[in-house]
PDB file of N, H, CA, C and O in Angstrom:
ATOM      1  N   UNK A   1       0.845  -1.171   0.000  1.00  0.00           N
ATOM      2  CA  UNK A   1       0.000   0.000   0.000  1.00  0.00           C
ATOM      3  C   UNK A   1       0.892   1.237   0.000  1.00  0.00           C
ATOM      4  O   UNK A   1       1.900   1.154   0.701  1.00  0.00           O
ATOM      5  N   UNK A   2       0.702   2.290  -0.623  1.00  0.00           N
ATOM      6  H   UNK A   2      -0.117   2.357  -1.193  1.00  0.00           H
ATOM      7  CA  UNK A   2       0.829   3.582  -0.553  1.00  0.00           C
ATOM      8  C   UNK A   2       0.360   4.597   0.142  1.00  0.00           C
ATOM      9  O   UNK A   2      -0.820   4.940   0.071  1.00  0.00           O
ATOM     10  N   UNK A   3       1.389   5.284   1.013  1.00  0.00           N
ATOM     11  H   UNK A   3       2.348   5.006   1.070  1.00  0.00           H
ATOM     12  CA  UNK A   3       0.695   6.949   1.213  1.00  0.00           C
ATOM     13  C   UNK A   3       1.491   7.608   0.937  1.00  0.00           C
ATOM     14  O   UNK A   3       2.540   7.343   0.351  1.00  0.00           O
ATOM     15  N   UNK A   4       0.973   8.907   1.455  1.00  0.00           N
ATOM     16  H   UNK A   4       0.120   9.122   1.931  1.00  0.00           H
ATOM     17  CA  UNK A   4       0.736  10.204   1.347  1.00  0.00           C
ATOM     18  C   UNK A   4       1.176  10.713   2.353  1.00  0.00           C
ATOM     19  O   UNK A   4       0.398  10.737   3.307  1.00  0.00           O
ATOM     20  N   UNK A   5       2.460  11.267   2.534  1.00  0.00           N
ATOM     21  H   UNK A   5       3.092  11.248   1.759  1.00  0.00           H
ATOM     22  CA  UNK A   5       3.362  12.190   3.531  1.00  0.00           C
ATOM     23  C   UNK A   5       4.187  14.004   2.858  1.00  0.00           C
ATOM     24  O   UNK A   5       4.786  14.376   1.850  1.00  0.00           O
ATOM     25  N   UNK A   6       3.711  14.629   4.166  1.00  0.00           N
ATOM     26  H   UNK A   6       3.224  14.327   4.985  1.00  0.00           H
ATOM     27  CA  UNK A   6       4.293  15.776   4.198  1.00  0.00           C
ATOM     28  C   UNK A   6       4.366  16.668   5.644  1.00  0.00           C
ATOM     29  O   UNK A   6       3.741  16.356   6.658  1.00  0.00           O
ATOM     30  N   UNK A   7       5.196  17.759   5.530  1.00  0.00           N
ATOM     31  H   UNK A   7       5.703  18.013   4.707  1.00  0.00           H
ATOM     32  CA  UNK A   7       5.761  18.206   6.419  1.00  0.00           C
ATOM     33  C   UNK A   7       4.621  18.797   7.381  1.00  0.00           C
ATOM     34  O   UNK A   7       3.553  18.857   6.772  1.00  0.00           O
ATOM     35  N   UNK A   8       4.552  19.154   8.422  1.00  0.00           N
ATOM     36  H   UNK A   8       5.419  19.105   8.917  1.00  0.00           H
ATOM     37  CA  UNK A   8       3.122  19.462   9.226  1.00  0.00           C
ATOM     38  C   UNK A   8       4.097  20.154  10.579  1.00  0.00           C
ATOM     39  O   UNK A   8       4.117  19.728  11.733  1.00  0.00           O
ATOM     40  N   UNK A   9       4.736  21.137  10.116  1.00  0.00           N
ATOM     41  H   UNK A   9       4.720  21.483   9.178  1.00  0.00           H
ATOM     42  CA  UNK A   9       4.814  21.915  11.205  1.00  0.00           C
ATOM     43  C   UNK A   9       6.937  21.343  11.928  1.00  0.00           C
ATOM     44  O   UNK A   9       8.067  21.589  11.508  1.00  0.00           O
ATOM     45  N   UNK A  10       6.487  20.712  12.875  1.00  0.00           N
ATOM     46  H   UNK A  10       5.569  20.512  13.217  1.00  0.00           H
ATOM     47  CA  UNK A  10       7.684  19.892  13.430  1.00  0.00           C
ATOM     48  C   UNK A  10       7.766  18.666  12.876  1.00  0.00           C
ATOM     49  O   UNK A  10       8.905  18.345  12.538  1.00  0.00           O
ATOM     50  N   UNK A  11       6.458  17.473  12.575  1.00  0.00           N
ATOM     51  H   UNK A  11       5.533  17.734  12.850  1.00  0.00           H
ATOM     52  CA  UNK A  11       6.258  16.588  12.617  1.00  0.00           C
ATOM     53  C   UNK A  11       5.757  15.763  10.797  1.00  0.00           C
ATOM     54  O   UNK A  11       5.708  16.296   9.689  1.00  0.00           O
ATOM     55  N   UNK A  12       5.601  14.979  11.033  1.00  0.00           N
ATOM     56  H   UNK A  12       5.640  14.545  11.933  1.00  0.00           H
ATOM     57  CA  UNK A  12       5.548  14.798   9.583  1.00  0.00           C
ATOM     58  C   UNK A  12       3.733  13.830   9.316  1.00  0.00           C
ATOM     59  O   UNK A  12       3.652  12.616   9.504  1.00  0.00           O
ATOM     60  N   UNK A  13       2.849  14.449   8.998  1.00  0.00           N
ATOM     61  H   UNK A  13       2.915  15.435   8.845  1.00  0.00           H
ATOM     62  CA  UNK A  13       1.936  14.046   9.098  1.00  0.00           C
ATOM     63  C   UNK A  13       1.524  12.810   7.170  1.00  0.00           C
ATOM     64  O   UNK A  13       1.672  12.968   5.958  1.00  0.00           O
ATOM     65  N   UNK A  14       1.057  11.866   8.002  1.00  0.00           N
ATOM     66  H   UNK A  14       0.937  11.738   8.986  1.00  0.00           H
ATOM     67  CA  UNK A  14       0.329  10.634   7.083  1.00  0.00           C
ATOM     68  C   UNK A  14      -0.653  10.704   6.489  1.00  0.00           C
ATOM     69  O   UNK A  14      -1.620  10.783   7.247  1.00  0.00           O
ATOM     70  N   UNK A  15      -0.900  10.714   5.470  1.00  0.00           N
ATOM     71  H   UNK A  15      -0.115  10.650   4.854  1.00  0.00           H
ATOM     72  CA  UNK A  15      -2.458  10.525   4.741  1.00  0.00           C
ATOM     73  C   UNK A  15      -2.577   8.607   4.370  1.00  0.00           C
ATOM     74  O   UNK A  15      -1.726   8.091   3.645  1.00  0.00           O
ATOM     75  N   UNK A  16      -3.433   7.982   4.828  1.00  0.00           N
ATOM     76  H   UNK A  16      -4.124   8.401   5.418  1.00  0.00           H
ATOM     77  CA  UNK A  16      -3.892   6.777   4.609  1.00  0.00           C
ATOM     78  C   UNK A  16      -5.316   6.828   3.616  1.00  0.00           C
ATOM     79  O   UNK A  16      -6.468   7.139   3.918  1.00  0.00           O
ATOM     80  N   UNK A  17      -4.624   6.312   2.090  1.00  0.00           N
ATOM     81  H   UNK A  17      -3.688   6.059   1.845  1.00  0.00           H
ATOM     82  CA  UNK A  17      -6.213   6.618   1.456  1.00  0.00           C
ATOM     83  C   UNK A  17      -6.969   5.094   1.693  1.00  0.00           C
ATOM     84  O   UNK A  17      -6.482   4.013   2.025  1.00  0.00           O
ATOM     85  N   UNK A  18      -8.309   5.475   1.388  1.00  0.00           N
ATOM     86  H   UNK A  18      -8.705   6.353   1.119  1.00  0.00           H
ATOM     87  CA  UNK A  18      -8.976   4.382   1.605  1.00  0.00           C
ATOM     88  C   UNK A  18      -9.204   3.205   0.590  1.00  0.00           C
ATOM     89  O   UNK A  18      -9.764   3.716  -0.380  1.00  0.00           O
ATOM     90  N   UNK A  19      -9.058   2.108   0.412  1.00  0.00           N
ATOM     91  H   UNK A  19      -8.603   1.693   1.200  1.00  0.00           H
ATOM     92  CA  UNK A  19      -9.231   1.150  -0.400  1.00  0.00           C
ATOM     93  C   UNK A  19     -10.227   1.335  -1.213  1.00  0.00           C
ATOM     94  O   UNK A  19     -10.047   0.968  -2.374  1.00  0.00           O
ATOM     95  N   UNK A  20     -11.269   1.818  -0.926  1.00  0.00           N
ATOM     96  H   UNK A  20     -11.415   2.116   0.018  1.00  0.00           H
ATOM     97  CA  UNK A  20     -12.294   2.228  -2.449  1.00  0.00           C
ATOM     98  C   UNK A  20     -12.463   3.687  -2.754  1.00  0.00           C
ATOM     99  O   UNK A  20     -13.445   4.415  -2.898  1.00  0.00           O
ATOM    100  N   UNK A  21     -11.348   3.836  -2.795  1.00  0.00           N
ATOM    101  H   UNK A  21     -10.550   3.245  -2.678  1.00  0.00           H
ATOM    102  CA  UNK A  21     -11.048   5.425  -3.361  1.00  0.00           C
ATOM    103  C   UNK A  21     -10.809   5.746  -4.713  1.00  0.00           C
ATOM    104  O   UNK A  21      -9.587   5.862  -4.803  1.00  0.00           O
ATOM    105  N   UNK A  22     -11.334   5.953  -5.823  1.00  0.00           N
ATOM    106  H   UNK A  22     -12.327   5.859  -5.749  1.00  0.00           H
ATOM    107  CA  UNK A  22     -11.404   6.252  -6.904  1.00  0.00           C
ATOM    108  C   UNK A  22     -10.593   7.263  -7.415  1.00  0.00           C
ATOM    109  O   UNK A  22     -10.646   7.560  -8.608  1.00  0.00           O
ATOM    110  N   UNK A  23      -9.732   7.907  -6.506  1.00  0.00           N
ATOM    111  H   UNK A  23      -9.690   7.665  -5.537  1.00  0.00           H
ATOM    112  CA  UNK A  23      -8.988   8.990  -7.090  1.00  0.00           C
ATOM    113  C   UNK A  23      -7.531   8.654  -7.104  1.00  0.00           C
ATOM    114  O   UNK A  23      -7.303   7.689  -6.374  1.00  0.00           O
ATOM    115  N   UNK A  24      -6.986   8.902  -7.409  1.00  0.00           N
ATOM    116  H   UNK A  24      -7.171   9.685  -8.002  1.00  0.00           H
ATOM    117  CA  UNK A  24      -5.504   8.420  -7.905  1.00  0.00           C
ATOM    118  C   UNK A  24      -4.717   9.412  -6.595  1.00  0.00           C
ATOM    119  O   UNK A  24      -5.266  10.417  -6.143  1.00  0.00           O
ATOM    120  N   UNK A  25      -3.465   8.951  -6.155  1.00  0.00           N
ATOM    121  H   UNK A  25      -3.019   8.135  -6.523  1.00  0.00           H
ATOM    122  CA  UNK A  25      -2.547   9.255  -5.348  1.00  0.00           C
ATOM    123  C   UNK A  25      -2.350  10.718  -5.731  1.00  0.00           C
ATOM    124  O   UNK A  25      -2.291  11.363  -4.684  1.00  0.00           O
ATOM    125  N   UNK A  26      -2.256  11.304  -6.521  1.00  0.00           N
ATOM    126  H   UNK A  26      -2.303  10.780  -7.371  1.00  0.00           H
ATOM    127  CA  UNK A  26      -1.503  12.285  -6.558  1.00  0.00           C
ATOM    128  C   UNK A  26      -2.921  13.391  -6.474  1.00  0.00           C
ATOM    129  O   UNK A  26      -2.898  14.515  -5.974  1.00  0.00           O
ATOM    130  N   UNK A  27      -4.372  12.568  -7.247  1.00  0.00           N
ATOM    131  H   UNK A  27      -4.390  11.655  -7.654  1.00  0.00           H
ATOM    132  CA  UNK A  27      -5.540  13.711  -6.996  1.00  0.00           C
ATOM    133  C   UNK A  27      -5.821  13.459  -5.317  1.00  0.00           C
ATOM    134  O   UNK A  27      -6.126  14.584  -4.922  1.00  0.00           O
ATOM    135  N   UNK A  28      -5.857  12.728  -4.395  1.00  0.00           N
ATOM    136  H   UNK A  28      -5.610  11.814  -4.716  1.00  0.00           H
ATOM    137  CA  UNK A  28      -5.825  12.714  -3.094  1.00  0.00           C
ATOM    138  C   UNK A  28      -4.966  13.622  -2.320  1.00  0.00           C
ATOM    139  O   UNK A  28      -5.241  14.368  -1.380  1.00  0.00           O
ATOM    140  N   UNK A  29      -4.116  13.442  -2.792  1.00  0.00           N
ATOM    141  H   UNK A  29      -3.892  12.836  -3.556  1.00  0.00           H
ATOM    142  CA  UNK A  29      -2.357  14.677  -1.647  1.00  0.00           C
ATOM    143  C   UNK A  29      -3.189  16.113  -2.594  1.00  0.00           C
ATOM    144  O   UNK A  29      -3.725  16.840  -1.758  1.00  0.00           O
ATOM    145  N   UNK A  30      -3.328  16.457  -3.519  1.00  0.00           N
ATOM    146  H   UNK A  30      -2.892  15.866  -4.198  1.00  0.00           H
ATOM    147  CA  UNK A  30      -3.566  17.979  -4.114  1.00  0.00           C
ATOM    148  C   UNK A  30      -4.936  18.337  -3.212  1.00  0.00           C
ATOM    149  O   UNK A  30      -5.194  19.507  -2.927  1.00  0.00           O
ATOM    150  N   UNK A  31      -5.781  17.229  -2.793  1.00  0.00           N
ATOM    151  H   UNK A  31      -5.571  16.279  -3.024  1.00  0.00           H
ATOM    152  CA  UNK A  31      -6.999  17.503  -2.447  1.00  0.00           C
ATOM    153  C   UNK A  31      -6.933  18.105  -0.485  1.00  0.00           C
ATOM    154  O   UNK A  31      -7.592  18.903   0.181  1.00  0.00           O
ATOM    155  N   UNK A  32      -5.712  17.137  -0.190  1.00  0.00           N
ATOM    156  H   UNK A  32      -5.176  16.488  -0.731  1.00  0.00           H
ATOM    157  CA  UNK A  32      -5.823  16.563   0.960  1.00  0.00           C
ATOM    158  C   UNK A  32      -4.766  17.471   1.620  1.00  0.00           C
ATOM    159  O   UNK A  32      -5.042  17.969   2.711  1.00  0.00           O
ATOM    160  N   UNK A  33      -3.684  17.701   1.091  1.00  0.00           N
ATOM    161  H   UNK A  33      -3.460  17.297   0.204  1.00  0.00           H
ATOM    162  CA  UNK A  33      -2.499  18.279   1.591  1.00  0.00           C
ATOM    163  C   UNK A  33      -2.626  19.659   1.364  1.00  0.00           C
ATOM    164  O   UNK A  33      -3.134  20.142   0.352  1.00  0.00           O
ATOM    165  N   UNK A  34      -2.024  20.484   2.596  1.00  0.00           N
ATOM    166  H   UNK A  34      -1.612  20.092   3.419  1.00  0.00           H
ATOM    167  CA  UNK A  34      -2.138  22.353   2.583  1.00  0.00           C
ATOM    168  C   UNK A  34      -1.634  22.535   1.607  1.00  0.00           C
ATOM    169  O   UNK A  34      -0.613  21.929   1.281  1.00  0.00           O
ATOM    170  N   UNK A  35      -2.225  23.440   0.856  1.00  0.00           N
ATOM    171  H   UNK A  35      -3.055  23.932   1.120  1.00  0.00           H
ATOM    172  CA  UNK A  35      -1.453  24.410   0.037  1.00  0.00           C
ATOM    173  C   UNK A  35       0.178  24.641  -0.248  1.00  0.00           C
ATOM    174  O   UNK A  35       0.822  24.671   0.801  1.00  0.00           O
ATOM    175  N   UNK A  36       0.685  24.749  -1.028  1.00  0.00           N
ATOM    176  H   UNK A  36       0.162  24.725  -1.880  1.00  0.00           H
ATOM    177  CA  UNK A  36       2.233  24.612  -1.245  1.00  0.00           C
ATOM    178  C   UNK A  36       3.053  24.040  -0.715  1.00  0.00           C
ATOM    179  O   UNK A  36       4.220  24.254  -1.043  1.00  0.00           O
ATOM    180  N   UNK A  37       2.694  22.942   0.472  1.00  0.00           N
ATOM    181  H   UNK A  37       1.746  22.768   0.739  1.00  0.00           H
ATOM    182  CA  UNK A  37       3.499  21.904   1.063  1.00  0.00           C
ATOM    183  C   UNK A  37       3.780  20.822  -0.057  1.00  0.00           C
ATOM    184  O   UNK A  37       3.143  20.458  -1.045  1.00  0.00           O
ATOM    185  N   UNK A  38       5.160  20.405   0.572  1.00  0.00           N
ATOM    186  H   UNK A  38       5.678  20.700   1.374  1.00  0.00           H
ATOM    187  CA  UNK A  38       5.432  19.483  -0.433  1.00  0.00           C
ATOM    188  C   UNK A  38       5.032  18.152  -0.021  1.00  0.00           C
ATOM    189  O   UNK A  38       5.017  17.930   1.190  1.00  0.00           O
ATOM    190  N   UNK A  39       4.547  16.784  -1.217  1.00  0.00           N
ATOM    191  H   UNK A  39       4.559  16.965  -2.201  1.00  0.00           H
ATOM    192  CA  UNK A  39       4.582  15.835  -0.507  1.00  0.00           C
ATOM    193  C   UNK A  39       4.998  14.497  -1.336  1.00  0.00           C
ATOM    194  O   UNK A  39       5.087  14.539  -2.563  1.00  0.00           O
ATOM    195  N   UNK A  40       5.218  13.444  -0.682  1.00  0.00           N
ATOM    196  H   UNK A  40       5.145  13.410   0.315  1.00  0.00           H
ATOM    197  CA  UNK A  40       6.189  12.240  -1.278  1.00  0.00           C
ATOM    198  C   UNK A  40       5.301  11.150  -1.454  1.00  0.00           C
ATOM    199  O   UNK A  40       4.547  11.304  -0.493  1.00  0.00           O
ATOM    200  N   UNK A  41       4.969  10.313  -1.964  1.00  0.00           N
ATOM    201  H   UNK A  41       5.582  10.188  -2.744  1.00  0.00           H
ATOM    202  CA  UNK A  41       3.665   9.148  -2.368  1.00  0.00           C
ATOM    203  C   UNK A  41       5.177   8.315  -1.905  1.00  0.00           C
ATOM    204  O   UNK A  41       6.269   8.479  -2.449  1.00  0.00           O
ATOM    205  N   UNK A  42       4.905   7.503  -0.884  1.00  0.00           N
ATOM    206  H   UNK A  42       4.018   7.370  -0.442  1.00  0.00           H
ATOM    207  CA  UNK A  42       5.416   6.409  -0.629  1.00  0.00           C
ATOM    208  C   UNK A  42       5.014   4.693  -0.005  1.00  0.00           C
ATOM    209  O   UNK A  42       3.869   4.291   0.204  1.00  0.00           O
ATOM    210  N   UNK A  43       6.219   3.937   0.188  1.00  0.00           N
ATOM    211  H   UNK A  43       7.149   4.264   0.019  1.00  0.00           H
ATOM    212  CA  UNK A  43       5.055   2.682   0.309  1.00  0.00           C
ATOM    213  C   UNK A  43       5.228   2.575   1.958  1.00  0.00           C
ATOM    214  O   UNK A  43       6.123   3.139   2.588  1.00  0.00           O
ATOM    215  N   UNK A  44       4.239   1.774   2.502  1.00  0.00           N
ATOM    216  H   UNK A  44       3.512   1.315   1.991  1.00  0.00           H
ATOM    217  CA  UNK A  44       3.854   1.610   3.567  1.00  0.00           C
ATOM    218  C   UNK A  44       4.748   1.187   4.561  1.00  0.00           C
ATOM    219  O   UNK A  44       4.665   1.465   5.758  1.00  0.00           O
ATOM    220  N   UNK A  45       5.833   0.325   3.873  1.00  0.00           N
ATOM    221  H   UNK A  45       5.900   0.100   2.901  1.00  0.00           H
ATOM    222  CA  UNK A  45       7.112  -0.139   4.855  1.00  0.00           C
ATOM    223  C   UNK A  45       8.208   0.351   4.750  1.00  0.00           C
ATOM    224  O   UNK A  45       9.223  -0.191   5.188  1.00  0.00           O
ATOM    225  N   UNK A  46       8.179   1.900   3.912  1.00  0.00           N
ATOM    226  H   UNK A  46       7.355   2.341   3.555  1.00  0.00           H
ATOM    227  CA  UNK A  46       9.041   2.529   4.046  1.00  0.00           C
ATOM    228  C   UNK A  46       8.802   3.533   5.722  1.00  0.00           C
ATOM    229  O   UNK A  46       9.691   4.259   6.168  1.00  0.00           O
ATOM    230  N   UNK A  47       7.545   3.349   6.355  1.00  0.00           N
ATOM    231  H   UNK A  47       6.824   2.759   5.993  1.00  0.00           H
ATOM    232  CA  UNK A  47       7.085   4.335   7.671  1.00  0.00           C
ATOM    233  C   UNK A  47       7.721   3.661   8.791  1.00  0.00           C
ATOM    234  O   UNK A  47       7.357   2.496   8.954  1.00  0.00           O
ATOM    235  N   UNK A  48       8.870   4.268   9.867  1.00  0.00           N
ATOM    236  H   UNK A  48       9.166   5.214   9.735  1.00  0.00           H
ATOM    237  CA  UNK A  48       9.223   3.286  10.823  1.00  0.00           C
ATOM    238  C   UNK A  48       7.944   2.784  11.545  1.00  0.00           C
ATOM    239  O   UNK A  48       6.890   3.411  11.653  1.00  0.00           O
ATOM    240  N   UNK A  49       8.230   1.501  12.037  1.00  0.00           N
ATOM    241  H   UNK A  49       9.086   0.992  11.949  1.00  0.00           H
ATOM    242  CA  UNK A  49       7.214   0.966  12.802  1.00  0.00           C
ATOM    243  C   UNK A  49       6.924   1.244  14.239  1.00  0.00           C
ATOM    244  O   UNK A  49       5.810   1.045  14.725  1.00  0.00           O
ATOM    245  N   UNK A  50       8.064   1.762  14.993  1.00  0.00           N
ATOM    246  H   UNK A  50       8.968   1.924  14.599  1.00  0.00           H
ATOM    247  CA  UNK A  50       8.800   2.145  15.972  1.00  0.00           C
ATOM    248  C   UNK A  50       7.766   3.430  16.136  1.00  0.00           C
ATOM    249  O   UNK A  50       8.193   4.554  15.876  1.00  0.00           O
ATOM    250  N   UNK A  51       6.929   3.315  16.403  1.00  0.00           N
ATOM    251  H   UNK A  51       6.582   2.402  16.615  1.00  0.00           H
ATOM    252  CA  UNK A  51       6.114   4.484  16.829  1.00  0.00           C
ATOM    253  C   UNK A  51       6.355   5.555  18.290  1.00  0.00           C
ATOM    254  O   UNK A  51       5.866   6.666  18.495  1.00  0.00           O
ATOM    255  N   UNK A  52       7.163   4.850  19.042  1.00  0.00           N
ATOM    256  H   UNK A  52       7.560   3.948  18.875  1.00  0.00           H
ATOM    257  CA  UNK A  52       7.521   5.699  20.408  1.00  0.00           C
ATOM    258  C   UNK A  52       7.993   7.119  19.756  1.00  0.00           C
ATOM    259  O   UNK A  52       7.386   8.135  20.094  1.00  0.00           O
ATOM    260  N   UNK A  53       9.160   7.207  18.746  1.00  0.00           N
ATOM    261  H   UNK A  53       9.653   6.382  18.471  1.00  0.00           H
ATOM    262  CA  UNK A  53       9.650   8.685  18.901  1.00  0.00           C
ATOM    263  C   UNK A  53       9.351   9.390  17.496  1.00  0.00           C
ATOM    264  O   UNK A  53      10.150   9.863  16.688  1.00  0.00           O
ATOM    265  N   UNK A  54       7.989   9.316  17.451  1.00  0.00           N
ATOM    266  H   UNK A  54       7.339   8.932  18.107  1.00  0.00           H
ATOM    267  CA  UNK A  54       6.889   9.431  16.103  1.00  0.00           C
ATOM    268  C   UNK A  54       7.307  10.435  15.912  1.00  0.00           C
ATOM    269  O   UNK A  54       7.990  10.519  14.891  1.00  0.00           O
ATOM    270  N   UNK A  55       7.124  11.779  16.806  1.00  0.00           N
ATOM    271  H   UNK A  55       6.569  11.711  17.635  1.00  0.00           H
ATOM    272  CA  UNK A  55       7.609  13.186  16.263  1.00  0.00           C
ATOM    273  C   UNK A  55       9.115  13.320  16.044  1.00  0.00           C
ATOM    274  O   UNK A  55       9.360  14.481  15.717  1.00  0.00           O
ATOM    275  N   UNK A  56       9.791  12.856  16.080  1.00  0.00           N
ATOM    276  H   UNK A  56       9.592  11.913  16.345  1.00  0.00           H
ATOM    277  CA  UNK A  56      11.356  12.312  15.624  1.00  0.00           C
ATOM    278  C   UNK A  56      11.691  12.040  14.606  1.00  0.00           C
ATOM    279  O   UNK A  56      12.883  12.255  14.388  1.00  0.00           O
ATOM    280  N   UNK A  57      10.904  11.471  13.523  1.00  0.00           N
ATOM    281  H   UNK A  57       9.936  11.296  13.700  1.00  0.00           H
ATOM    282  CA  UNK A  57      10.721  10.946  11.815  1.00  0.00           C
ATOM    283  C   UNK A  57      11.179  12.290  11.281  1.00  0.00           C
ATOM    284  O   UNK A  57      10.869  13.343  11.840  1.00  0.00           O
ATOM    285  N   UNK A  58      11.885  12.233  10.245  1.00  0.00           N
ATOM    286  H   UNK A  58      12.137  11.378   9.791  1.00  0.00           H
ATOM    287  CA  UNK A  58      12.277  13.385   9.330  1.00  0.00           C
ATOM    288  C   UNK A  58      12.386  12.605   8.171  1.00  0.00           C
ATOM    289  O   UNK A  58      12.565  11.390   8.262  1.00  0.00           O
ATOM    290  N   UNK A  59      12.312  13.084   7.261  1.00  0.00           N
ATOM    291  H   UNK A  59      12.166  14.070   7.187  1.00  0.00           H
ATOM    292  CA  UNK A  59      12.074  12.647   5.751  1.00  0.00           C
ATOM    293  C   UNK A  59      12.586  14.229   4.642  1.00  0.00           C
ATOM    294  O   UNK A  59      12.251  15.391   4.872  1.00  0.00           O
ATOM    295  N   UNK A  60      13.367  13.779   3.595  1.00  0.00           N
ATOM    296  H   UNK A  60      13.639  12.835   3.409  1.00  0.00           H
ATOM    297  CA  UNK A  60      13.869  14.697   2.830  1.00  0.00           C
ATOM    298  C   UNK A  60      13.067  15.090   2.000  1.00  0.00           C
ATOM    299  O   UNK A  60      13.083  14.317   1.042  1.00  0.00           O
ATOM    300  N   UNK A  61      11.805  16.546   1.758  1.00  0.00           N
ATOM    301  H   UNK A  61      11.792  17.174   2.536  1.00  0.00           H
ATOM    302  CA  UNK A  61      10.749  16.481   0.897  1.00  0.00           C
ATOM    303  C   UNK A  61      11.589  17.426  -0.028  1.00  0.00           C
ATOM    304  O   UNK A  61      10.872  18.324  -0.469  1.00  0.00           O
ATOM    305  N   UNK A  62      13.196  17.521  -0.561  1.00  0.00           N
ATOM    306  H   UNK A  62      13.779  16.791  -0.203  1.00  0.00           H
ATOM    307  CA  UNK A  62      13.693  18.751  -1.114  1.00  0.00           C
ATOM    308  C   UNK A  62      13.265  18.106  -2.978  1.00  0.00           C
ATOM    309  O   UNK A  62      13.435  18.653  -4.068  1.00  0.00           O
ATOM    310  N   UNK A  63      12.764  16.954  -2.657  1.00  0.00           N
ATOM    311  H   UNK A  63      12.625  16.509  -1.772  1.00  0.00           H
ATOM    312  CA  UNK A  63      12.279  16.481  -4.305  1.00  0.00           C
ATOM    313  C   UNK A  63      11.094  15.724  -4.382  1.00  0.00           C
ATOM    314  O   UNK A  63      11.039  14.518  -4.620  1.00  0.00           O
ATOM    315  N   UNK A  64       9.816  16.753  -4.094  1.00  0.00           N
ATOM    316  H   UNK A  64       9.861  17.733  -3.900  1.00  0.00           H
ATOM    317  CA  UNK A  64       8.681  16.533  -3.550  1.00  0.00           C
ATOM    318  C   UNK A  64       7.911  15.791  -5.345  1.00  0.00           C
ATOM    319  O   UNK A  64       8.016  16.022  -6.550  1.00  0.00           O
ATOM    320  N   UNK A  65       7.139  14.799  -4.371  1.00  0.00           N
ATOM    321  H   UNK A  65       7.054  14.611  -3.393  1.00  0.00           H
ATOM    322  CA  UNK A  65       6.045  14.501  -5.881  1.00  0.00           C
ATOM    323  C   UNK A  65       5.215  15.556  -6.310  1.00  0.00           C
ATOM    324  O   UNK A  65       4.738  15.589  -7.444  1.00  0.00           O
ATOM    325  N   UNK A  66       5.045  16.317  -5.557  1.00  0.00           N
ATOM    326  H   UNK A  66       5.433  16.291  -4.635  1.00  0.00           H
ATOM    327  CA  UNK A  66       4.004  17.822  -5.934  1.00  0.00           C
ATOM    328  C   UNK A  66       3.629  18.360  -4.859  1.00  0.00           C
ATOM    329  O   UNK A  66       3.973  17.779  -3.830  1.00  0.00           O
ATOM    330  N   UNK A  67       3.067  19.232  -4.768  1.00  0.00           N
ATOM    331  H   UNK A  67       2.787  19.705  -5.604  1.00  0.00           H
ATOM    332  CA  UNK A  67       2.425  20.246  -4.094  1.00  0.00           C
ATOM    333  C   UNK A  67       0.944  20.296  -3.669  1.00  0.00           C
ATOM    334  O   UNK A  67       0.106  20.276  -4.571  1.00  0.00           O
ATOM    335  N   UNK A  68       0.486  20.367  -2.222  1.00  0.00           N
ATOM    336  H   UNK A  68       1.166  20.383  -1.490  1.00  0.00           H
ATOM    337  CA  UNK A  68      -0.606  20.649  -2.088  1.00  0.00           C
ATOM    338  C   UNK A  68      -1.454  21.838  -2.499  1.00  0.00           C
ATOM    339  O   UNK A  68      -1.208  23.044  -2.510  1.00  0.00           O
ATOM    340  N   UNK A  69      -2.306  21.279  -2.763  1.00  0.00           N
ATOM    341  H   UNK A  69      -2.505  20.300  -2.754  1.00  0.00           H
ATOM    342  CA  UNK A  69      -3.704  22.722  -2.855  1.00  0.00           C
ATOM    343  C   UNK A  69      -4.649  22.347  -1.781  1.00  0.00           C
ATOM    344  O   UNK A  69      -5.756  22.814  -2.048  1.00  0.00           O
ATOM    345  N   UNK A  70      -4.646  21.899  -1.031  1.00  0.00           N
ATOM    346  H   UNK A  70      -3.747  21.520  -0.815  1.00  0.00           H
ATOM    347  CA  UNK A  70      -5.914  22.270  -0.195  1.00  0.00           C
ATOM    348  C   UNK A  70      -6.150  23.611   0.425  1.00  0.00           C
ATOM    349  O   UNK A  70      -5.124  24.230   0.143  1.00  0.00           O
ATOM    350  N   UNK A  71      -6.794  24.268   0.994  1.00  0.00           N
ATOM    351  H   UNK A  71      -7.627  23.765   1.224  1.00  0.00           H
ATOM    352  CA  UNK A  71      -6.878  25.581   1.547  1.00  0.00           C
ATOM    353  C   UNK A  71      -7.532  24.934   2.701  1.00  0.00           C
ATOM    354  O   UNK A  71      -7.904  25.612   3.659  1.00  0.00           O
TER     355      UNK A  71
END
């Protein structure tokens, strides 16, 4: 499975789309993700599992799949 990650302040917030979602990865993050944040479509076991030092995750978005538009 695939998501949907971008930067959220300190922390790096997840989009989980739903299995009968009709819209393609990249129309979900434009829909879903703020405005001019960048964000990365990645696969599911690339997310540590190690959830204790969750706000600790950093990820390089300097070669983002695109850009949000949500407002």
């Amino acid at each position: 499975m695939q998501y949907i990650i971008y930067p959220n302040n300190i922390t790096i917030s997840i989009v989980v789309p739903s299995s009968d979602n009709v819209l393609s990865l990249s129309e979900i993050a434009t829909q879903t993700v703020p405005k001019g944040l960048p964000y990365k479509i990645i696969n599911s076991e690339d997310i540590p599992s190690d959830r204790i030092f969750r706000n600790a995750w950093t990820f390089d978005f300097s070669n983002p799949d695109g850009y949000g538009g949500a407002t």
